[in-house]
NUPA-638003 format. One line per 2 residues: for each residue x, y, z of C-alpha. Coordinates in Angstrom, 2 decimals, padded with zeros to 5 digits. Layout:
N
X/Y/Z; ...
***
This chain:
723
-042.40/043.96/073.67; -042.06/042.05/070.36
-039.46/039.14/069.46; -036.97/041.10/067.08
-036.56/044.71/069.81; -035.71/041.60/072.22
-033.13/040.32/069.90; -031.42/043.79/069.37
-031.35/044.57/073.04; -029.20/041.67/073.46
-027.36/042.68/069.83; -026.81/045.56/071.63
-025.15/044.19/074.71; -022.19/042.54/072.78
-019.11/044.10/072.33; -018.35/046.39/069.67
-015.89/044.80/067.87; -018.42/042.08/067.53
-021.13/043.91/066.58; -019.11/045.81/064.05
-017.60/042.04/062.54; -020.71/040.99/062.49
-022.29/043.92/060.38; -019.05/044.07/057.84
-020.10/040.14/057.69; -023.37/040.60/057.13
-022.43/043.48/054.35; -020.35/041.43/052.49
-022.38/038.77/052.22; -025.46/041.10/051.03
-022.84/042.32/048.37; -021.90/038.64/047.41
-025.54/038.31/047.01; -025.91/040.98/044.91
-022.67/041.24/043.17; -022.77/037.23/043.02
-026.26/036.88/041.25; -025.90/039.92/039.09
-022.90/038.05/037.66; -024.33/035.55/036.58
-027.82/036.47/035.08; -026.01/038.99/032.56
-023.88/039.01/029.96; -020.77/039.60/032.51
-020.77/035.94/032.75; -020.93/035.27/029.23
-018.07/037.40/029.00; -015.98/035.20/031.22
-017.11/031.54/030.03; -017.42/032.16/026.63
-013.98/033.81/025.33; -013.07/031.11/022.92
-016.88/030.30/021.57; -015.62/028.09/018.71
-014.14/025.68/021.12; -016.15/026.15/024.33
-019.74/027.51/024.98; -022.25/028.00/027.88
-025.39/029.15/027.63; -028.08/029.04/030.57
-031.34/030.49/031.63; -031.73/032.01/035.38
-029.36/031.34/037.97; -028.84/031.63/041.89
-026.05/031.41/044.58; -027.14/032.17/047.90
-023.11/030.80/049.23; -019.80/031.47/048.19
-018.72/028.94/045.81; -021.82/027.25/044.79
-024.30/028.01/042.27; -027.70/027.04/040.70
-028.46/027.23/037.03; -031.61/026.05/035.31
-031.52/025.67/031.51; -028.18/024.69/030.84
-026.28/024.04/027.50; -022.94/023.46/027.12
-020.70/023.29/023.91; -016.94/022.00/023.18
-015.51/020.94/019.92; -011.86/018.87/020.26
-010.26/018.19/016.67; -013.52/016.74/014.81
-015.81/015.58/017.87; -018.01/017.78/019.61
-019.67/017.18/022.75; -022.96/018.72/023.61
-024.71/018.75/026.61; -028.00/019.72/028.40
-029.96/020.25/031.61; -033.15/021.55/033.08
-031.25/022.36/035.66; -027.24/022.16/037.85
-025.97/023.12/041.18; -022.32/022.56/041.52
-019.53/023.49/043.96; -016.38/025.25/043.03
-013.09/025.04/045.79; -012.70/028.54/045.87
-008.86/027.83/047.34; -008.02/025.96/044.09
-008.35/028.74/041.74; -004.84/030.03/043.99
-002.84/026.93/042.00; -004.87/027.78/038.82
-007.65/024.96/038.75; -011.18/024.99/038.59
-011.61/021.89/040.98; -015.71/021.29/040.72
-016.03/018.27/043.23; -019.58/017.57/042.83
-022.03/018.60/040.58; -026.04/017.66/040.30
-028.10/017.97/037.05; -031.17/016.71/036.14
-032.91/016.38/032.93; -029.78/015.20/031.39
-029.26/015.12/027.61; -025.93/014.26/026.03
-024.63/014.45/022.02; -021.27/013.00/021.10
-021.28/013.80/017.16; -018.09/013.88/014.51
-018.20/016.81/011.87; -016.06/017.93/009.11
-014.68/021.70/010.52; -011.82/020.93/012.63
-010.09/022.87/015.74; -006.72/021.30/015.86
-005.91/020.33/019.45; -002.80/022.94/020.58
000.78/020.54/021.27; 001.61/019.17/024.38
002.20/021.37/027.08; 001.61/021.70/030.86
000.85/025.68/031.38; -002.70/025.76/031.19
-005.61/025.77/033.63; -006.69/022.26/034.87
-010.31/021.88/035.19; -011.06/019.30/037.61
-014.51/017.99/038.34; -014.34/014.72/040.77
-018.98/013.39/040.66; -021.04/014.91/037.87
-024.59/013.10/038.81; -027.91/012.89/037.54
-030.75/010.53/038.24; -032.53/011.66/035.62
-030.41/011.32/032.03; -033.14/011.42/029.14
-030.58/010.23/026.64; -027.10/010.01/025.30
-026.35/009.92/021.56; -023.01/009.01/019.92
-022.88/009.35/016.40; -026.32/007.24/014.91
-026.32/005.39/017.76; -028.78/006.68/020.69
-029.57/005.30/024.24; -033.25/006.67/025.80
-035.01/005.73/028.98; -034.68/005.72/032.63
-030.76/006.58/033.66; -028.59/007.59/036.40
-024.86/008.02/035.77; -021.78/009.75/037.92
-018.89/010.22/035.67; -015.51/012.59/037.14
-012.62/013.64/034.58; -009.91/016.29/035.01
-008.37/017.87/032.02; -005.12/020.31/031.92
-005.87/022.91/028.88; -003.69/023.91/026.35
-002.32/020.79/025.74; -002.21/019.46/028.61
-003.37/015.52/030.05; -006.39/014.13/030.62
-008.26/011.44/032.81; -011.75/009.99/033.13
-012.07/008.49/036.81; -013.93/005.69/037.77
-016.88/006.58/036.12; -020.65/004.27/035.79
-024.45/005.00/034.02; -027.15/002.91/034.57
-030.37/002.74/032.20; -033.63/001.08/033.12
-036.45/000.20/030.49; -034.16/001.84/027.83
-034.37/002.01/024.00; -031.59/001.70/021.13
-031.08/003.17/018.05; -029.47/003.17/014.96
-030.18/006.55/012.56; -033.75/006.03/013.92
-034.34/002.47/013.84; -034.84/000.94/016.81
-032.30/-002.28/017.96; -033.33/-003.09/021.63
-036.03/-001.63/023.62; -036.59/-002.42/027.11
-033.51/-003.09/028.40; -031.27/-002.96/031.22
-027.53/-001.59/031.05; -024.66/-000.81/033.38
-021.61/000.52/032.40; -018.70/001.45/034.00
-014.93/003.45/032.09; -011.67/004.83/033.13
-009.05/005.59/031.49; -005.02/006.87/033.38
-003.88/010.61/032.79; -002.30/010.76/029.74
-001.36/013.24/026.87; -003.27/013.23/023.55
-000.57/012.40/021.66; -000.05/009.50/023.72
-003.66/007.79/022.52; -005.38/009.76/019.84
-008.84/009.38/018.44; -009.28/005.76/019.06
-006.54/004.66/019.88; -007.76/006.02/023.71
-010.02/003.08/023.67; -006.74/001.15/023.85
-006.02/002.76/027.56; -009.62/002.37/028.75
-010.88/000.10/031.30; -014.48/-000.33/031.17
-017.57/-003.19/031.80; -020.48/-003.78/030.47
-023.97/-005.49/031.28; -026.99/-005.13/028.85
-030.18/-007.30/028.51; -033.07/-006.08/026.83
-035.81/-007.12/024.32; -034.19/-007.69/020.91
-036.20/-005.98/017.74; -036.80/-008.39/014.49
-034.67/-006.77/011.46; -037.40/-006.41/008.18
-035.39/-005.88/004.60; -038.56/-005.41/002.51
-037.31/-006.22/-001.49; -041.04/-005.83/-003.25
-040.59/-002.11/-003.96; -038.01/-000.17/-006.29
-035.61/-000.02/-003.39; -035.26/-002.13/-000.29
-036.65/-000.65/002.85; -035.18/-001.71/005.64
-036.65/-001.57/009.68; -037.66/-003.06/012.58
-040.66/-005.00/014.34; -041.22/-006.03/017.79
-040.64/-009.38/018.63; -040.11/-011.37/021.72
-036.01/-012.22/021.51; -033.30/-010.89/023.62
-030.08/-009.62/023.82; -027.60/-010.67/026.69
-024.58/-010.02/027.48; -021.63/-009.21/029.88
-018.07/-007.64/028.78; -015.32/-006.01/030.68
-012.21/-004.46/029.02; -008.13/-003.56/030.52
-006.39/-001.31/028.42; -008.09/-002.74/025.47
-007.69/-006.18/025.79; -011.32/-008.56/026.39
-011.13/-010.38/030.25; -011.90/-014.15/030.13
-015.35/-014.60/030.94; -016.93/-011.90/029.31
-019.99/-013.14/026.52; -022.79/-011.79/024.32
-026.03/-013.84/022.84; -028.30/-012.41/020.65
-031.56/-013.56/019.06; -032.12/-011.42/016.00
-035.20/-012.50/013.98; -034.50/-011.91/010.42
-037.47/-011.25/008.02; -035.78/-010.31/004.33
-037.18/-010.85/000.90; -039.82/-009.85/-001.00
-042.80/-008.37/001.49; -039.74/-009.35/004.04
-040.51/-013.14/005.00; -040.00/-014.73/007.83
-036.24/-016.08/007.02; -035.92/-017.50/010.58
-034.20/-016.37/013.96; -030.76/-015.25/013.73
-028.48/-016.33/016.92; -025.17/-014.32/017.26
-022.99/-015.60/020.10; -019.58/-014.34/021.25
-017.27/-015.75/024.26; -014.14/-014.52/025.55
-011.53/-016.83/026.95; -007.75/-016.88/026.08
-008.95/-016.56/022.26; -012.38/-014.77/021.21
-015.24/-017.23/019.73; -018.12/-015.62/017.29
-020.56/-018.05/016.25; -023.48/-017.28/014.03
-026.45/-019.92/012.71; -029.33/-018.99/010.87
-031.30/-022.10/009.86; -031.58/-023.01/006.13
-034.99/-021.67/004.68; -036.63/-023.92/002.04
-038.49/-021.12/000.34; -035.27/-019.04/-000.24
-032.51/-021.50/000.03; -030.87/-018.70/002.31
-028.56/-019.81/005.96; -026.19/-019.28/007.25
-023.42/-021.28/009.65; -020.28/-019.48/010.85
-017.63/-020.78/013.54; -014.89/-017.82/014.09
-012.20/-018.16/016.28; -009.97/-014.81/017.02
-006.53/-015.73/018.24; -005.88/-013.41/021.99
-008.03/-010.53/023.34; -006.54/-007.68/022.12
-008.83/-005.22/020.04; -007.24/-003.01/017.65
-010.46/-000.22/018.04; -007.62/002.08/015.35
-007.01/-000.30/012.88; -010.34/-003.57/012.72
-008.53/-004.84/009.69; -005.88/-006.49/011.89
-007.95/-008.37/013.14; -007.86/-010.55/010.22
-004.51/-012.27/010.10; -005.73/-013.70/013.80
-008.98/-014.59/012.61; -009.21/-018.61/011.58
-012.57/-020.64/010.94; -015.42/-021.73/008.65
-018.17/-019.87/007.21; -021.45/-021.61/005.15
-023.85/-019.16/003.81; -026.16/-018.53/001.02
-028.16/-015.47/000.63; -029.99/-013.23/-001.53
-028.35/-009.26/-001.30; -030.06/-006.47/-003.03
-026.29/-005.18/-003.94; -023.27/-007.55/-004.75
-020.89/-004.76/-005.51; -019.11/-004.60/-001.91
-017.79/-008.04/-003.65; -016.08/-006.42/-006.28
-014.58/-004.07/-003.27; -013.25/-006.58/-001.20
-010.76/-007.56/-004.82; -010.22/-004.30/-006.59
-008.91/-001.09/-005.80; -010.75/001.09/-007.68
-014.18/000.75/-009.59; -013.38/-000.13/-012.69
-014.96/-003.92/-012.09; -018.36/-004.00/-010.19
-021.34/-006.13/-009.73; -024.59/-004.22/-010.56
-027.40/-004.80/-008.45; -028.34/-008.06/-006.63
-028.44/-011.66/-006.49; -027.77/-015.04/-004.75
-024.44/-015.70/-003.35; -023.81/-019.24/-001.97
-020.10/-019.58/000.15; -018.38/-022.29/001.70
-015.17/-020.64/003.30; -012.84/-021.82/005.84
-010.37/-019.20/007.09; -006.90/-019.99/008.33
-004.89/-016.52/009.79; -006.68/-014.72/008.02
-006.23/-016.42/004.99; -008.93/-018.13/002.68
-007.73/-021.98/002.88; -007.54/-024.00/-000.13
-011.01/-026.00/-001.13; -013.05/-022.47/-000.19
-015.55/-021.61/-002.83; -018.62/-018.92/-003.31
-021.09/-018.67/-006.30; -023.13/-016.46/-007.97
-025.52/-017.90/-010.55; -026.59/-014.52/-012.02
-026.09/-011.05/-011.39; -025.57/-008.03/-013.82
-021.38/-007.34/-014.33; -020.31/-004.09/-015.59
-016.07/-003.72/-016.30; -015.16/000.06/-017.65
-011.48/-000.20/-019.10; -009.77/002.99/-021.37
-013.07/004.67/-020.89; -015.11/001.48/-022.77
-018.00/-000.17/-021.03; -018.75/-003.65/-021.77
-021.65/-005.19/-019.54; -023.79/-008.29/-019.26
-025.82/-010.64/-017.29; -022.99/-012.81/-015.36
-022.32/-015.55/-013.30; -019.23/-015.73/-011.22
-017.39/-018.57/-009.74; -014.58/-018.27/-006.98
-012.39/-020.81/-005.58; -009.03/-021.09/-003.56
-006.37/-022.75/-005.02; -002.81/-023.99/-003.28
000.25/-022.26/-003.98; 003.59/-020.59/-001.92
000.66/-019.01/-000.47; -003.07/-019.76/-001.42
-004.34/-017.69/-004.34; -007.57/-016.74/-005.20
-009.04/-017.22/-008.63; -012.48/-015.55/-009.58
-014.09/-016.23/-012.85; -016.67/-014.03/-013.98
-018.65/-015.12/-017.28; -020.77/-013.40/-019.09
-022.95/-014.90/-021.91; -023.90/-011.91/-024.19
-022.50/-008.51/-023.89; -022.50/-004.68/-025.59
-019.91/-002.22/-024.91; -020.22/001.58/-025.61
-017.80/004.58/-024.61; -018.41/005.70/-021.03
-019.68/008.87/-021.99; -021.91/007.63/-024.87
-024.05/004.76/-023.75; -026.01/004.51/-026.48
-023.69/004.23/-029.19; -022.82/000.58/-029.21
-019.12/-000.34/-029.86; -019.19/-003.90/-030.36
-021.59/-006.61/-028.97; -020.65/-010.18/-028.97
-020.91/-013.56/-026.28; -018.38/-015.39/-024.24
-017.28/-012.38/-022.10; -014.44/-014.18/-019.61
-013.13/-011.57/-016.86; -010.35/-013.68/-014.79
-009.50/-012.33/-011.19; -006.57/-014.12/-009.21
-004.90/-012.96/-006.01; -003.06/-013.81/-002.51
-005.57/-015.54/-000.59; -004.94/-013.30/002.20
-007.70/-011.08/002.87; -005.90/-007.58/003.87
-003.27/-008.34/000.44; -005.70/-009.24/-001.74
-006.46/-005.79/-003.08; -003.01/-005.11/-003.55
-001.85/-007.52/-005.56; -004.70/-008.62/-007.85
-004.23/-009.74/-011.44; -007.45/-009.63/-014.01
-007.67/-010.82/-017.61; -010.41/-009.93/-019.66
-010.96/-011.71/-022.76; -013.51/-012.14/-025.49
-013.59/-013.11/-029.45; -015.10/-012.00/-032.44
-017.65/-009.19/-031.12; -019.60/-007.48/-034.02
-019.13/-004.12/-034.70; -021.87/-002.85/-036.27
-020.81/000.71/-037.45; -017.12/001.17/-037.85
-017.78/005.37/-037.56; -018.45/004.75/-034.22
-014.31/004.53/-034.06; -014.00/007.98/-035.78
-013.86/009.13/-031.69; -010.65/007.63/-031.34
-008.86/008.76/-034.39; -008.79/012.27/-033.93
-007.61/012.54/-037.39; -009.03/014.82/-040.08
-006.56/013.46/-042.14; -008.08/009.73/-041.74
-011.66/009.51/-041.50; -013.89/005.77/-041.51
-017.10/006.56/-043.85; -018.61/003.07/-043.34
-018.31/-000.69/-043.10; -018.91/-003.87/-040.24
-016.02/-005.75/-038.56; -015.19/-008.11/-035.62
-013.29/-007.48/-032.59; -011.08/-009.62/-030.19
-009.49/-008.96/-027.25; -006.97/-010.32/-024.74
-006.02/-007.92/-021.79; -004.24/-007.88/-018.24
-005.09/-005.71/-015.46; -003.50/-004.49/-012.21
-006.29/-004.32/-009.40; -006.97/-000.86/-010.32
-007.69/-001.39/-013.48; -005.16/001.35/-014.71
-001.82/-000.59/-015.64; -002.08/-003.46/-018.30
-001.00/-005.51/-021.16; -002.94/-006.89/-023.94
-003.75/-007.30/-027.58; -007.23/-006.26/-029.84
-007.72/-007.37/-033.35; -010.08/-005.58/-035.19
-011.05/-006.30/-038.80; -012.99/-004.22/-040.74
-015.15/-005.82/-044.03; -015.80/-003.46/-046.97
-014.75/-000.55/-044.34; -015.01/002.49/-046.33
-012.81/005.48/-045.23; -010.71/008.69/-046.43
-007.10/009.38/-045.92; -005.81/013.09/-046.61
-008.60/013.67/-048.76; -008.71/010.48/-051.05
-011.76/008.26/-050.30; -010.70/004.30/-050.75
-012.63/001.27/-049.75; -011.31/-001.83/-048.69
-011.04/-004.68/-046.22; -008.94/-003.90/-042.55
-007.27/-005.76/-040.35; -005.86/-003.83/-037.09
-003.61/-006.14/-034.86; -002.90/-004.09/-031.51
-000.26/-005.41/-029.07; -000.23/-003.14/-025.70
003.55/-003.54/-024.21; 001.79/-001.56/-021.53
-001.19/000.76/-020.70; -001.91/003.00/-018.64
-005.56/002.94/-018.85; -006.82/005.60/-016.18
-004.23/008.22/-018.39; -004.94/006.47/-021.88
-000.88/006.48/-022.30; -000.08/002.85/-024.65
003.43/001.69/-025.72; 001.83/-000.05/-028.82
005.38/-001.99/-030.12; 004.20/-004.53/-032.26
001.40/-003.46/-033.75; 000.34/-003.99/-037.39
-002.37/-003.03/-039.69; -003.46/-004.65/-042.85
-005.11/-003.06/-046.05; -006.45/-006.00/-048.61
-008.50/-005.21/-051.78; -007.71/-001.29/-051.27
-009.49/000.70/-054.14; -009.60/004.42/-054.79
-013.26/005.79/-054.58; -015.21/003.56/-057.51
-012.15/002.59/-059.22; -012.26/-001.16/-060.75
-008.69/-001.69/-060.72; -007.30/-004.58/-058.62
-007.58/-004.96/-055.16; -004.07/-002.96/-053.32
-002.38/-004.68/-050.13; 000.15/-002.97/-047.82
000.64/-003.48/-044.34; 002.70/-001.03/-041.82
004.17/-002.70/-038.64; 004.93/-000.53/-035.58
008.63/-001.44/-034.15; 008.20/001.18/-031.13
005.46/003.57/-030.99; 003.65/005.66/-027.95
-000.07/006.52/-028.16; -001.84/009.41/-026.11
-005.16/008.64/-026.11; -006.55/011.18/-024.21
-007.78/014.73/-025.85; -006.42/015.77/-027.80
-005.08/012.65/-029.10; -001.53/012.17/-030.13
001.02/009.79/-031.42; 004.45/008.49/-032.08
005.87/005.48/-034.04; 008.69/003.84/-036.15
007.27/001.61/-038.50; 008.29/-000.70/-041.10
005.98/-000.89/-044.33; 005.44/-003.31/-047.10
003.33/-002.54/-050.00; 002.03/-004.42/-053.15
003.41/-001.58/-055.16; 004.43/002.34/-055.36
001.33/003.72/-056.39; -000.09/005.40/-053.19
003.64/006.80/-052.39; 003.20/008.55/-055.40
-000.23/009.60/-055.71; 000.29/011.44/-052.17
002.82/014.06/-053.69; 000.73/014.30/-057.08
-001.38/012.95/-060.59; 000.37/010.39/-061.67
000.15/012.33/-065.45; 002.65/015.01/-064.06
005.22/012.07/-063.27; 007.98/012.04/-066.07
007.25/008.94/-068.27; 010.24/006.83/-066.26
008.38/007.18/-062.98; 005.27/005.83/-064.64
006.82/002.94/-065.61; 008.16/002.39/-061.98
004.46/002.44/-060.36; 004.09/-001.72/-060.83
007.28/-002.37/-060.39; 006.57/-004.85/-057.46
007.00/-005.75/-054.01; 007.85/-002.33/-051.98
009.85/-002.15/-048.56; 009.66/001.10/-046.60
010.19/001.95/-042.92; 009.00/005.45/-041.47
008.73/007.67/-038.64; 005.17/008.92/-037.57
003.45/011.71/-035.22; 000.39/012.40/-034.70
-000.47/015.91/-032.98; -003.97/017.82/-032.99
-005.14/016.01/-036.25; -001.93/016.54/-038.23
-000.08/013.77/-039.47; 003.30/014.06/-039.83
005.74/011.17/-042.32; 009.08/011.34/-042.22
012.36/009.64/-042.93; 010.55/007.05/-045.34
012.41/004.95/-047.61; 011.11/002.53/-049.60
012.45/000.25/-052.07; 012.28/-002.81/-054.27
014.23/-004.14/-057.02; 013.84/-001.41/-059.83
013.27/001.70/-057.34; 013.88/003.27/-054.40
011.99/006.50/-052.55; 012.81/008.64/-049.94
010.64/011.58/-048.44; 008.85/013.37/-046.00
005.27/014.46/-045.96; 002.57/016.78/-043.94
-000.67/016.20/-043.75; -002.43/018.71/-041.93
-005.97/020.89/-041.21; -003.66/023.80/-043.56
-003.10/021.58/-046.42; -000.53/018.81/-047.72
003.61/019.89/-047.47; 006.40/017.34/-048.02
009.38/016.72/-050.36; 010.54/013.61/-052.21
013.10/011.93/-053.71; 012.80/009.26/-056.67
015.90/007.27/-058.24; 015.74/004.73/-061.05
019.67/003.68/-061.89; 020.92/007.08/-062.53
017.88/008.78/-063.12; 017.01/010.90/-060.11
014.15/013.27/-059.87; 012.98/015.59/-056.43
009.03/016.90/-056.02; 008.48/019.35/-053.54
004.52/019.77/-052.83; 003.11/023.16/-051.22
-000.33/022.90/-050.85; -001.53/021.74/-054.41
001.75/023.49/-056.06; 004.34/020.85/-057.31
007.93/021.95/-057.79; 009.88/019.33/-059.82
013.97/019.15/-059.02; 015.79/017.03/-061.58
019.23/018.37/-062.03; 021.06/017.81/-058.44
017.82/016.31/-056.92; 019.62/014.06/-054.04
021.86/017.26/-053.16; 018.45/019.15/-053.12
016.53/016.41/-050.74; 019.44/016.32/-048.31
019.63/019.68/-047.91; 015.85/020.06/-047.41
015.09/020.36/-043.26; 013.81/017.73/-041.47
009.74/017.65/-039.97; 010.69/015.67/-037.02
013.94/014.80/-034.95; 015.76/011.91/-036.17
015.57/008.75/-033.84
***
């Protein structure tokens, strides 16, 4: 008789009750297995773990339970996404156990689970899930060992960690706003390589880690500031790589090459805050340059004790005249992971260093604000800084004996080769004072390169400051100033007129300037003069030739708008003559007492003005011939010296006179004129003694008034609002 008919003859003898628990057992387990594995090999399961996709996905290949509570799965991938971070992670294969009697208090309590074949991503990106507010009604998920011995890597952001690894980290979360906690968690990676976007840092090394951070709610220790709450340790030695910055080609390439250094070091954090004892050394050989030469071996050293020490020495290379010699000292342990800057006003020490970058502009960033002042491209910058609380001491210098300087201010360009020169001086507090000079120079509009402004030499850009490092940017002052620049085509201004009405046909000049900045180059104060030789040009239709002399004074600018209060400034006509006329040279000059320019398209402006003129003559040719003038007004043209004040507007390229009075010994003017695309408009009044006489102009229609001529002026309406 075989084995099994033994086995159910003694089956058979139990009791029935047994017999009929054990085979309601036995069919509930064979449904389990069914139910149980059908469950999770079809979209059922899916269904379940998937029901919010955008913020949590699984995905696997085949899977098995053969027990309640515990489960297999082989090609796992799982998917969450938390404000801007998303975590992704992978494994050949996972068994885990779930505490069936936790799901009664509504948690998912996982206590262990094994993996192997381990990948992990930790990568920011720019869609974000806002996290839901604080609140304690959601499901905790609660899983105490998730172990591997066989991580392939981990990647956070650029940074990526490959080789041999074994790591148990445990975390319970409460959803739906609720806290979170990493336990005592710790990875280990032998013969392990590091990278940065590809490039490799350290390769055969040796690191032990170990984080945990108390339950807490998000809003308690967002983003980074969680690295503030973490406790954590760290151990890493491995074979450092030799940094290459190749300069021969178009753009520097930068890598890595083996070499034989190291990196060592041992950390351990509390709540954010460095424990005495902790240090790092590393031996970074440095080969930079053109076809990257050997510049020397880099040493980086930090220690931890009540205050944090960074040293850094690179010895001085003959070749390149590059080193460097740094002695930091950062006052406590405490590291601000949210806000690095502050670190700076504990920072204190002395810095030597001269090297060759293949971009200076992150200089100009450190001073201004915005990029109206940069460095272009590279060059040789020798410093000698000592640091005091975060403040550049007094006797501090740095040099750059050539580099290209570009500064962009009311949409001009002026650029040159430079050299710059900066220094600490004393003060209340230490100031810093940059001086940027540039030799020869060409400016040209922004959007017009090629059309050449004015070129000239002895470019001086002035940069001064608090000597603090984080105030610096906010309170910088610049001057820029240069002196008789040659202009070599006075149309080349015809851009900023705007002005059908006044229109430059030809002519040369020189060009000065004096201006203040704010450090983003959008408020200032200044002056330009401009003078224009044999400038040839046509107002309202009359083309005159003369010599020009434009004195601007800028109350205040805003530059990035193109808005200037321009009180003060005065222009200057000598040896004025109408088309080829040979008749003696004309003066006048116009001085603005308040005025308001809008620079920006389409380009308008307002003014008060007080005018002197050699003589009458233009006041009258603008309303007409001079042979339609009754014979008393003729004799009035030469009549001498004339005083006149005004009120001006400029608006889409019509020009707009009015309230102008004018007078001298023998005569005296008031009117009002239009000059626009349409034609010429405007009424005037003339008065000799008791002679009076009124021209109203239309177009080229002149209506004389000379009975009642005042009553007819004042009656006449105004072109612009008194003021």
């Amino acid at each position: 008789m075989s084995l099994i008919p033994k086995r159910l003859q003694r089956l058979q003898r139990w009791p029935r009750p047994v017999r009929i628990l054990l085979a309601v057992v036995l069919a509930l387990y064979l449904l389990y297995l069914v139910a149980g594995n059908v469950f999770l090999n079809t979209p059922l399961f899916d269904m379940v773990t998937n029901r919010k996709p955008e913020k949590f996905q699984l995905r696997n290949g085949p899977a098995l339970t053969l027990v309640p509570g515990h489960a297999v799965l082989w090609n796992v991938h799982v998917r969450g996404q938390a404000n801007r971070t998303v975590y992704i992670f992978s494994a050949e294969r996972a068994s885990a156990f779930i505490s069936l009697p936790a799901l009664l208090r509504r948690e998912i309590h996982i206590p262990r689970v094994d993996a192997a074949g381990v990948r992990a991503v930790i990568t920011r990106v720019d869609k974000v899930i806002p996290p839901p507010p604080r609140g304690d009604r959601g499901w905790t998920v609660r899983m105490d060992a998730i172990h591997s011995d066989s991580i392939r890597s981990g990647q956070f952001g650029k940074l990526l960690i490959s080789g041999k690894a074994s790591a148990t980290v445990g975390f319970l979360k409460q959803m739906k706003g609720g806290p979170s906690e990493l336990f005592d968690s710790n990875a280990t990676f032998d013969d392990a390589r590091i990278s940065w976007d590809g490039t490799t840092l350290l390769d055969q090394a040796h690191i032990q880690a170990r984080a945990s951070f108390p339950r807490h709610y998000r809003d308690d220790a967002p983003g980074l500031r969680k690295l503030g709450i973490l406790t954590a340790e760290l151990a890493i030695d491995g074979r450092s790589q030799a940094v290459r910055i190749d300069t021969a080609g178009a753009h520097a390439t930068v890598g890595t090459v083996p070499s034989t250094a190291r990196l060592q070091g041992q950390l351990a954090m509390d709540h954010g805050t460095l424990r005495p004892g902790g240090h790092v050394v590393w031996r970074l050989p440095v080969h930079a340059g053109e076809h990257a030469k050997d510049r020397g071996l880099l040493a980086l050293q930090l220690d931890v004790a009540d205050d944090i020490r960074l040293q850094a020495r690179l010895p001085r290379d003959e070749a390149s005249g590059s080193e460097l010699d740094a002695d930091l000292h950062i006052a406590g342990r405490e590291i601000p992971f949210h806000a690095m800057s502050e670190l700076l006003p504990r920072t204190s020490g002395q810095l030597k260093a001269a090297w060759t970058f293949d971009s200076l502009n992150w200089i100009s960033d450190l001073i201004v604000r915005k990029p109206w002042f940069r460095l272009d491209g590279g060059g040789l910058l020798r410093a000698d800084v000592t640091l005091a609380d975060g403040r550049l001491a007094p006797g501090s210098t740095a040099e750059i004996p050539n580099v290209a300087a570009i500064a962009e201010v009311a949409g001009v360009r002026m650029q040159g080769d430079a050299r710059a020169q900066g220094r600490i001086v004393e003060g209340r507090t230490p100031q810093v004072h940059v001086q940027v000079d540039v030799d020869q120079f060409r400016a040209a509009p922004s959007d017009a390169p090629s059309q050449v402004l004015f070129d000239g030499r002895a470019l001086a850009l002035e940069l001064s400051g608090d000597a603090r490092l984080q105030e610096l940017k906010e309170g910088v002052r610049a001057r820029l100033r240069f002196n008789n620049a040659q202009v070599p085509d006075l149309t080349r201004y015809n851009r900023y007129l705007g002005n059908e009405q006044v229109k430059l046909l030809g002519g040369t000049g020189l060009i000065s300037g004096d201006v203040e900045l704010d450090a983003t180059g959008r408020i200032g104060t200044g002056r330009a003069d401009l003078s224009g030789q044999n400038a040839r040009m046509q107002v309202a239709g009359v083309a005159m030739r003369g010599n020009a002399l434009l004195k601007a004074r800028v109350r205040r600018a805003d530059f990035s708008q193109k808005q200037f209060d321009l009180g003060g400034t005065t222009v200057r006509l000598q040896e004025v003559r109408i088309a080829d006329s040979k008749d003696a040279g004309w003066w006048g000059e116009v001085a603005v007492r308040s005025g308001h320019l809008a620079a920006a398209p389409p380009l308008s402006a307002d003014a008060v003005a007080d005018i002197t003129l050699r003589d009458a003559g233009p006041l009258l040719d603008a309303f007409g011939e001079r042979s339609s003038y009754p014979r008393w007004v003729l004799g009035l043209v030469d009549s001498g010296q004339v005083q006149a004040s005004g009120q001006l507007r400029l608006r889409h390229g019509q020009l707009v006179v009015d309230d102008l009075q004018a007078e001298n010994e023998r005569l005296s003017l008031r009117g009002r004129l239009d000059l626009g695309k349409a034609g010429r408009r405007g009424d005037m009044y003339l008065r000799w003694g008791v002679l009076g006489a009124g021209v109203e102009l239309n177009g080229e229609q002149r209506k004389w008034h000379l009975a009642g001529a005042r009553e007819w002026y004042e009656q006449r309406p105004r072109y612009l609002p008194a003021k």
